[in-house]
N, C-alpha and C positions, 0 to 999 in steps of 0.2 A: 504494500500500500504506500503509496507516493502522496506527502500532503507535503506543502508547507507548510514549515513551522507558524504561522501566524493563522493557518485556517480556521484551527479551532477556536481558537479567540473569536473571531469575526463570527462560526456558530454560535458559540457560548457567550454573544453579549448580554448584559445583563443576568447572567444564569445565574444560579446558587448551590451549592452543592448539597446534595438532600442526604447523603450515607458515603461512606467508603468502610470497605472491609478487606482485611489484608490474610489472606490463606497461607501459612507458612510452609501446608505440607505441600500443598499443590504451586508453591511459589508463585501466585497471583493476586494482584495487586487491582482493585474495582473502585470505582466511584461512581455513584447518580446523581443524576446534576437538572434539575429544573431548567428548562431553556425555551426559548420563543421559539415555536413549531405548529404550526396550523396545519390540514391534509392541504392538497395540491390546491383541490377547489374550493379553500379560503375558508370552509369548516373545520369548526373546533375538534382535537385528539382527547380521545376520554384518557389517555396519558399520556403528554407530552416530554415526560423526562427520556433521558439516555444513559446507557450505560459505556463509559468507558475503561476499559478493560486489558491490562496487562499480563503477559503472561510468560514462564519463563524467569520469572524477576531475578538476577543477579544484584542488582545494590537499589537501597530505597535512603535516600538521606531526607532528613527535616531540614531547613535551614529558617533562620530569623534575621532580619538584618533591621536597618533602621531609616527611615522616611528622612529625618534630618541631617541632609548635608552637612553640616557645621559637628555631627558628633564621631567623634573615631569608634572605631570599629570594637573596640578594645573596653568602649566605655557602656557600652547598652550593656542593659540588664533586663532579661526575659521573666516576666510573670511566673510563675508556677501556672497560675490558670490558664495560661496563653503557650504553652509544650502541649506539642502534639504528641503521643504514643500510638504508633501506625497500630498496635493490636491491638487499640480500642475505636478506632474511626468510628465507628459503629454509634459511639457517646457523644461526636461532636455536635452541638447544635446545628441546626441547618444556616449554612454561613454564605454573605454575598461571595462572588468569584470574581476575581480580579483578573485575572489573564490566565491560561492553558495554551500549553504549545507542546508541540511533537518536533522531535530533532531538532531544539532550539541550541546552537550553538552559544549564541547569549544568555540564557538560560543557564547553560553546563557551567558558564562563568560563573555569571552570581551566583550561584547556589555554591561554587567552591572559593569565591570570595567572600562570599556572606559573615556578619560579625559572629554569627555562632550559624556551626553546621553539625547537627546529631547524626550522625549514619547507623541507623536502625536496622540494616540488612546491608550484608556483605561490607565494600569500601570502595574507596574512590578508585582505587587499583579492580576489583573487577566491575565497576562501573564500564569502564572503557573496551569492556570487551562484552556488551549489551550493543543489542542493534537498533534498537527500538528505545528514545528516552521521552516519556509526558512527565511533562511538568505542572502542577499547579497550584498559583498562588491565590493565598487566600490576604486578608488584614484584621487585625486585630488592633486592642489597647486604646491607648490613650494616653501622648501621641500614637499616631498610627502606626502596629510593626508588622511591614510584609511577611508571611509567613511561605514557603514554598514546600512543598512536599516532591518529591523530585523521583523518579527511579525510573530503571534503565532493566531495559528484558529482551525479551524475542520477538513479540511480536505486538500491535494494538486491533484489538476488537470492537468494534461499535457495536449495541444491540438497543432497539428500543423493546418495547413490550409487545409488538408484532416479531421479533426476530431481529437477525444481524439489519445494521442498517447501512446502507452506502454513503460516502460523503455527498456526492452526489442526488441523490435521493434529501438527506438529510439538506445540502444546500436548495432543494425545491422548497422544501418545507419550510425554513425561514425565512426562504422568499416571498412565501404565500404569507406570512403574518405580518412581513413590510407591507404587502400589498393591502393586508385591511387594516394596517396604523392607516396607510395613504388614504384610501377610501374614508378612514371616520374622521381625519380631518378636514378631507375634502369637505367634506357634507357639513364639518364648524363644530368637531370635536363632540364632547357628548352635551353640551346645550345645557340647559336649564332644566329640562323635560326628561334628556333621555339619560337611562341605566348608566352609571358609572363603567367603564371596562378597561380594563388594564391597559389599553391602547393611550387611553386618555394620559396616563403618566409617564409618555413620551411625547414630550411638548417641541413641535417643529421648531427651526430655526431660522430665520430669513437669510437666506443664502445667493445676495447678488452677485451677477458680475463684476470682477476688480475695475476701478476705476482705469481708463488712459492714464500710463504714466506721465504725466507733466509736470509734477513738483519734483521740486529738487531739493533735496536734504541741505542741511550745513557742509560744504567743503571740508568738514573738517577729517584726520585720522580716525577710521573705527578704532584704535588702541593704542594712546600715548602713554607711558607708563615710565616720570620721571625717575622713581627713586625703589628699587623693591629688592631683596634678599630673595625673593622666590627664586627657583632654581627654572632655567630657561625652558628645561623639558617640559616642566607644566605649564609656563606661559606660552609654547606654541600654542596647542590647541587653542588656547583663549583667541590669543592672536588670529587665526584661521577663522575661529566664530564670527568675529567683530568684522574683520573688516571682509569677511566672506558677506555677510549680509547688508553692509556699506557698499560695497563695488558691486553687490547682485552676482555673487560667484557662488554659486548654490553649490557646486564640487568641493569649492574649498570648505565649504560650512560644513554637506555631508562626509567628509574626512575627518571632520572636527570631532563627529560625534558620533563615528562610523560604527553601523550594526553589520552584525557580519551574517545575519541572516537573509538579505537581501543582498543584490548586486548594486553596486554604486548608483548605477544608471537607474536600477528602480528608488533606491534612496532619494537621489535627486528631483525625480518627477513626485515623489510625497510632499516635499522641501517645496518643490514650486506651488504645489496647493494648497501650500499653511504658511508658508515665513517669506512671502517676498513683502514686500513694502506697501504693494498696492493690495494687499491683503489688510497687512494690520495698519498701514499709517504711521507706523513707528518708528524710529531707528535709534538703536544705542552704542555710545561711546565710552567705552572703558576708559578712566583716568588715573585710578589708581589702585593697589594690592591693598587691603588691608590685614590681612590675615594668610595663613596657610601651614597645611603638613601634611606629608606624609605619614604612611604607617602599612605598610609591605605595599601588594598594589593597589595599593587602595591611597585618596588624594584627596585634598579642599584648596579651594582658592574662594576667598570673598574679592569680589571686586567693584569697587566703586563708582559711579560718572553720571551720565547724563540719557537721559530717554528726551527723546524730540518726537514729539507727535505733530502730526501735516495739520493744517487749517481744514475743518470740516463745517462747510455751511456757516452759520453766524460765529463759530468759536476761531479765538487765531489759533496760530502753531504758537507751541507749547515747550520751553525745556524744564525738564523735569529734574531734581538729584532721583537717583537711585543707584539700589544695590540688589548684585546678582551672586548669587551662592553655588560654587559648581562642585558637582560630588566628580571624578576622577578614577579611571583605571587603570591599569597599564597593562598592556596586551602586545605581544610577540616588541618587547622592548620598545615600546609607544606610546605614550601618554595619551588618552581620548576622551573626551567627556562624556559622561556615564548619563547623568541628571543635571540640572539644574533648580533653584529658585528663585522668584524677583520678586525683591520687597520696592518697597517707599516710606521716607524716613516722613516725607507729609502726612502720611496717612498714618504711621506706627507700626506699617507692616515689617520696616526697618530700621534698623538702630540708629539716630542721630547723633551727629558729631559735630563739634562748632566748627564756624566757617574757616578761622585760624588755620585747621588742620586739612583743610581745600582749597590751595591756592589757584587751583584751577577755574574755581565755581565760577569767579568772578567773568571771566569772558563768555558763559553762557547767560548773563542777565542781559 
């Protein structure tokens, strides 16, 4: 069975996992998972869950890592309530799903960079001589701690509660439950009048075409960085980020932050549908380091500067301070950026500092 790694994500959006049971004599590894599945002709399934199913299992690891960039790997501390024990899946509440992938090469990463990784069956050594690896992560806590359940076998089974199910098959059937999200908004959602339906808590998005590019950002460097101790290996990538998305070089961006599950070139055309400018109106300039470390492959950079947002209708253009939080990996001796996040020191979403210590600021008022 030939899937890319990101298929089942795309079936299992919004799903939830309803059971997993781990058989040790039969080395098989299950999970059921609630997913949006309608039949072909747009009626409802008296069970729309699926079973996905490993078998053969050579190695089953847990891993926990941590949502905040800013914390090292070294520093989280896991719940007692939030440890998984694969021989009890059976006990875990029915929990949202964050992402499922099959031969996710990013995946096999973080789950062996992750700040804590329990290997519950076998090890990372016969991991690698499995043919077959599903991943899936869950979240927990507060803050939020990705959870991943990871393992690696011979082969994957799909079955729904009529029998094995094809991806194919299985991708009609989610198509048929877009087609009646489509349908009940077409018609203006469920109104006043009509039955609530789960369709309703998928609220559309208004999705025009990008504007003609005709503004032109500030002249200025995506990434001046007078004075910083960081070690250059990690401010390339920053570098590539910035002024990939300043010059509209979507290559250099996605190298910045390269997934290796996809080829460049589909990277790239993702990159053109979400971060070109005429998208968001934005554009940002790094000015300065604030922070940063290492800690094995694993990285932080905070960085400081400026967000420029384009004039829209009665509002001008805008600079903004802000700051960007990049979490970092390093891969075949490469630094890449993993995650990021952006605060605002106006809003409190980010830490304020007096103007003293930004002698920059002043050329962007």
């Amino acid at each position: 069975m030939t899937i890319k790694p990101t298929a089942l994500s795309e079936l299992l959006h919004d799903a939830s996992l309803i059971t997993g049971l781990w058989d040790a004599d039969t080395r098989t590894l299950s999970f059921r998972l609630d997913c949006l599945r309608r039949a072909v002709d747009g009626s409802e399934l008296a069970d729309r869950s699926v079973e996905l199913r490993v078998t053969d299992v050579v190695a089953i690891a847990v891993s926990y890592d941590t949502s905040n960039p800013e914390l090292r790997p070294s520093e989280l501390e896991v719940p007692d309530g939030l440890r998984i024990d694969v021989n009890r899946l059976d006990s875990i509440p029915e929990s949202p799903v964050d992402w499922v992938s099959l031969d996710s090469q990013l995946d096999a990463e973080t789950v062996t960079l992750a700040a804590r990784t329990d290997w519950q069956h076998g090890s990372a050594a016969s991991a690698r001589t499995g043919q077959t690896r599903l991943c899936i992560q869950l979240s927990g806590g507060t803050p939020s701690i990705p959870i991943s359940i990871w393992a690696a076998g011979g082969a994957l089974a799909i079955d729904s509660s009529d029998g094995p199910l094809t991806v194919g098959d299985w991708a009609e059937q989610n198509r048929a439950w877009w087609r009646s999200w489509e349908e009940r908004w077409d018609a203006g959602g469920s109104g006043e009048s009509a039955a609530p339906r789960e369709e309703d808590a998928f609220i559309p998005v208004r999705s025009d075409p990008p504007p003609a590019m005709k503004y032109a950002p500030p002249a200025e460097p995506g990434f001046e960085i007078d004075v910083t101790d960081a070690p250059e290996e990690l401010l390339a990538p920053l570098r590539d980020w910035f002024e990939g998305l300043i010059g509209r070089d979507l290559e250099r961006r996605a190298r910045a932050e390269r997934n290796p599950d996809v080829s460049l070139e589909e990277q790239v055309k993702s990159l053109s549908r979400s971060s070109l400018p005429e998208l968001l109106g934005r554009w940002g300039y790094a000015r300065a380091i604030e922070d940063w470390w290492t800690e094995g492959r694993r990285a932080y950079v905070r960085v400081r500067g400026i967000e420029h947002s384009m004039p829209i209708e009665e509002l001008a253009a805008e600079n903004e301070e802000t700051v960007w939080d990049f979490a970092l990996r390093e891969r075949e001796g490469r630094w890449v950026i993993a995650a990021y996040t952006q605060g605002w020191p106006r809003h409190g979403s980010a830490p304020a500092i007096a103007d003293s210590a930004k002698p920059w600021l002043a050329r962007w008022r």
